[in-house]
C-alpha positions in Angstrom: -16.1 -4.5 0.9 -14.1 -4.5 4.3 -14.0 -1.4 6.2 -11.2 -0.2 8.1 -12.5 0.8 10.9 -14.0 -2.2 11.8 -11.2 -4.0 12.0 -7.9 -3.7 13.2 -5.1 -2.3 11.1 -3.0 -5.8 11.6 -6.0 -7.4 10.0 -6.2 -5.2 7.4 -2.5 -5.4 6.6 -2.6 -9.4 6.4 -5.2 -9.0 4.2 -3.7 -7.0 1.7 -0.5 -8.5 2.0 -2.9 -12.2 0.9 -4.0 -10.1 -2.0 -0.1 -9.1 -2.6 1.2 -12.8 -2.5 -1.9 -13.8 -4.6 -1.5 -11.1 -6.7 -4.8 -10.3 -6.6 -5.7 -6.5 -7.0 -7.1 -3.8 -4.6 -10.0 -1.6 -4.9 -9.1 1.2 -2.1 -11.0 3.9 -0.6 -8.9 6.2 1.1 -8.4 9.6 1.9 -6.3 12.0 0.0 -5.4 15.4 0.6 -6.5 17.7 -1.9 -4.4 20.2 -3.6 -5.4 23.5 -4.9 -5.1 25.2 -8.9 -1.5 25.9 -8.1 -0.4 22.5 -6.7 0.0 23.3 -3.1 -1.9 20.9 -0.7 -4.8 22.5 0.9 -5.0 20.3 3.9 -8.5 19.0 3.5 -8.6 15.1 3.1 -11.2 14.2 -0.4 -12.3 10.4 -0.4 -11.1 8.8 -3.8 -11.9 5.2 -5.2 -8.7 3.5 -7.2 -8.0 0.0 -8.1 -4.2 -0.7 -7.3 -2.1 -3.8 -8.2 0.2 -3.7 -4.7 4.1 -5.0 -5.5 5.6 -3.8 -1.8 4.8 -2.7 1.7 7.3 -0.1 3.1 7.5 1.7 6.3 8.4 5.8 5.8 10.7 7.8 7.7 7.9 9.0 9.7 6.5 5.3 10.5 3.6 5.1 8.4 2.9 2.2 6.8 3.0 2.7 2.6 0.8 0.5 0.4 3.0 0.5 -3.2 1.0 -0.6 -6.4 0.5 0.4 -9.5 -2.6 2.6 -10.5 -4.9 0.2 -12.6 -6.3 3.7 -14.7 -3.2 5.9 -15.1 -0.7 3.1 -14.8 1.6 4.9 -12.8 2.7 3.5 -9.3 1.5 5.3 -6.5 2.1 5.0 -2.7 -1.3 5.0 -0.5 -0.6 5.2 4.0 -2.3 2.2 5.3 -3.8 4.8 8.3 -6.0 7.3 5.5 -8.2 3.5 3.9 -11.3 3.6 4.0 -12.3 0.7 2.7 -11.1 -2.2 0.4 -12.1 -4.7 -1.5 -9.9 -7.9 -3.1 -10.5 -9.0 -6.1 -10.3 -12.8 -7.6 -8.6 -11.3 -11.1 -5.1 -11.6 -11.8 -2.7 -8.4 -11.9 -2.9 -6.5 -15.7 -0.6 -3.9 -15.6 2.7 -4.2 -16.4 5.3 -2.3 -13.5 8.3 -0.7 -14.4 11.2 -2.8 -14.3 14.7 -1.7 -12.5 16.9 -0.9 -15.0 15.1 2.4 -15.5 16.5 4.9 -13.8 14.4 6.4 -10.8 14.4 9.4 -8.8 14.9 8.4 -5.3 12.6 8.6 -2.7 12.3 10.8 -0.1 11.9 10.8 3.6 11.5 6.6 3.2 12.9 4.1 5.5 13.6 1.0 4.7 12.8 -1.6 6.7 14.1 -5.1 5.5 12.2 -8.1 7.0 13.5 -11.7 5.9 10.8 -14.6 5.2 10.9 -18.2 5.3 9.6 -19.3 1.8 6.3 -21.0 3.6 5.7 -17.8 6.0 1.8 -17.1 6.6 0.8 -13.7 5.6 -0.3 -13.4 9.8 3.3 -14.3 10.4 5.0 -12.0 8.5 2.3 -8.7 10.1 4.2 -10.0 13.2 7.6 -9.6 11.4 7.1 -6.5 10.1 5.5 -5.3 13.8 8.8 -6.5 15.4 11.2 -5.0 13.3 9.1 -1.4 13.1 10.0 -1.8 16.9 13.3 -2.3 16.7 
């Protein structure tokens, strides 16, 4: 298990985006923040333990990095902020849960940025952390 805070969040982003490329899923620890009986976010950040298939990398509106994978136990994608891991571990298995594909319909998302980063076929995952740095600077 790698923990986040000892090491730095470009490290930790190459490292996931290996696991992407290798498709290879993710057990995450990270913090999420808890919502009360009615739905409404209390504010309090809970530790929770999922096992996530990534497929994408975005940037939000607000610059936050977003880790996109599907949910390994509910199936459902879900959208994690690369600043709130814990910890993560990569696993050697191959990716078991099948993602939606495009012709559905989808609501879109909101407050997201899109960032668009081109790679060269043969582009190290180190490589494309300094990409995706340079055009979040742009």
């Amino acid at each position: 298990m790698k923990r986040t805070a000892n090491e730095t969040s470009t490290t930790t982003l190459t490292r996931l985006i290996k696991a992407l490329d290798a498709k290879h899923p993710v057990t995450i620890t990270y913090l999420k923040e808890e919502k009360d009986q009615a739905g409404k976010r209390t504010g309090r950040l809970v530790e929770t333990v999922r096992t996530i298939e990534l497929y994408d990398i975005v940037i939000s509106a607000a610059g936050d990095i977003l880790l996109k994978g599907m949910d390994r136990e509910t199936g459902e994608s879900r959208s994690f902020r690369l600043d709130r891991l814990v910890s993560y571990t990569t696993h050697r298995s191959a990716y078991t849960v099948t993602r939606p594909t495009a012709d559905k319909p989808t609501r879109p998302a909101r407050g997201l940025a899109t960032v668009t980063v081109l790679y060269p076929v043969d582009c190290p995952a180190t490589a494309r952390v300094q990409l995706l740095a340079d055009a979040l600077a742009a």
